[in-house]
C-alpha positions, 0 to 999 in steps of 0.5 A: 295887172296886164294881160297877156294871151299867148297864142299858138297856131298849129296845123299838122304839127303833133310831133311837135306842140306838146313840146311847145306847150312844155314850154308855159312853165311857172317862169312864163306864166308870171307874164301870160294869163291865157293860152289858145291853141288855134288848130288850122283843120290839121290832119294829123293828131295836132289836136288829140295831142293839145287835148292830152296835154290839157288834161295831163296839165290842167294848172296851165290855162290852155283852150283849144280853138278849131277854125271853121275852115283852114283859114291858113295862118293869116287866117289864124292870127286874124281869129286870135287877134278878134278873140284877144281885142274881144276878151279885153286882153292888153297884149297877144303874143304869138309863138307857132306850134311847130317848135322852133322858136322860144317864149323865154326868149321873151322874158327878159323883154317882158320883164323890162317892159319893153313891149309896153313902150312899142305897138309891137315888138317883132322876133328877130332871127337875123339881127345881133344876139340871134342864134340860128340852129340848123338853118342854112346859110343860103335861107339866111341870106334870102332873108336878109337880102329881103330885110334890107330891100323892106328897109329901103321902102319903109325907111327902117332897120328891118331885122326879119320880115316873119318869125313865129315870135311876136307880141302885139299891143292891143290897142292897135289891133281894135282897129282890123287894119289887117282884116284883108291881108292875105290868109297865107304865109304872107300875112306878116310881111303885109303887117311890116308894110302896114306898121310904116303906113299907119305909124305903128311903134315897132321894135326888133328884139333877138330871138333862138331860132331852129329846125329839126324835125320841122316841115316847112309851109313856105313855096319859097320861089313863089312867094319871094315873087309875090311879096316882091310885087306886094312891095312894089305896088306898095313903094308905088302908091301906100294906099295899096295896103288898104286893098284886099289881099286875099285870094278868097273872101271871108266874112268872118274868121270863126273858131269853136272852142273844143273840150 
């Protein structure tokens, strides 16, 4: 039987993980095996309130994981990622903390197999059978204006460049291709450009996508720039993925399990 490990990372988002961890009910633990909450050093009460959940639901295999420091959420997959190749773990499906995505979105896929055909089966909020709530029109079309300009480049449908539901075989994970991509936001973006250099097998699928009581990370200005420019240099010379992305160097992305 697979094994899959979902993982949630969380920073400063107490108001909202307790709903995202509502979510693992009997129906979503037929396909996941383990839960990990890795808590970026939030500064709120992110972390009592997994903890609470924790002993309130001790059925659901959840663990707590704290970063050595705030590696960002780049940083943060990176942890889940080594934990989920070191723990011999098939998949690693990933579904942020703040609670605007949905895993039943993904049990109909689970339960076809789907993700067991494709390297990595990507969350899409702008394609056909999506389902926005309460994200404007002037967002959704910065982002598809950017789905298509990642297309050109890689020769692909592009149907969204990062939402925070996604699963990853594995197998393509052992070989830290994504060790150097950059700790922040952007991490995803550099993972499109690299699923086109090393020949990965990815796969839009359709998600529910909202915004509430969210607070949103992204310096929007500032970032389109830059992942401009990631491109850029990436149409210009492909090897330009193997180059080190981050702003600070780490040696080793380290969490501690907290009970």
């Amino acid at each position: 039987m697979e094994k899959i490990l979902l993982f949630i990372p969380a920073y400063n988002c107490e108001n909202q993980i307790v709903r995202v961890l509502n979510q693992i009910d009997s129906q979503v633990l037929e396909y996941i095996s383990e839960v990990i909450v890795v808590n970026n050093l939030s500064t709120d009460g992110t972390e009592q309130a997994v903890l609470d959940f924790k002993a309130e639901n001790p059925k659901v295999p959840v663990k707590l994981l704290r970063n050595h420091e705030n590696y960002g959420l780049g940083g943060s997959h990176k942890v889940a990622f080594r934990y989920a190749v070191d723990k011999g773990f098939d998949y690693v499906c990933v579904l942020h903390g703040d609670d605007q995505g949905n895993i039943h979105d993904f049990i109909p896929m689970l339960r076809k197999g789907i993700h067991t055909k494709h390297d990595c089966v990507l969350g899409a909020r702008f394609m056909r059978g999506s389902r926005l709530q309460g994200y404007s029109l002037f967002r959704t079309f910065g982002n598809i204006v950017y789905d298509f300009i990642f297309a050109a480049v890689i020769k692909q449908r592009v149907f969204d460049l990062g939402s925070g539901l996604n699963i990853y075989n594995t197998k393509m994970l052992r070989y830290r291709f994504f060790e150097k991509f950059p700790d922040n936001l952007m991490f995803n973006y550099c993972m499109i450009m690299a699923a086109d250099f090393y020949k990965q097998d990815i796969i839009f699928y359709p998600i529910s996508w909202r915004e509430d009581d969210q607070v949103s990370n992204v310096k929007m200005g500032k970032q389109a720039v830059k992942v401009l420019s990631m491109l850029k240099d990436y149409a210009l010379d492909k090897e330009t993925i193997r180059g080190d992305y981050r702003d600070k160097a780490i040696e080793s992305y380290e969490a501690d399990e907290i009970k």
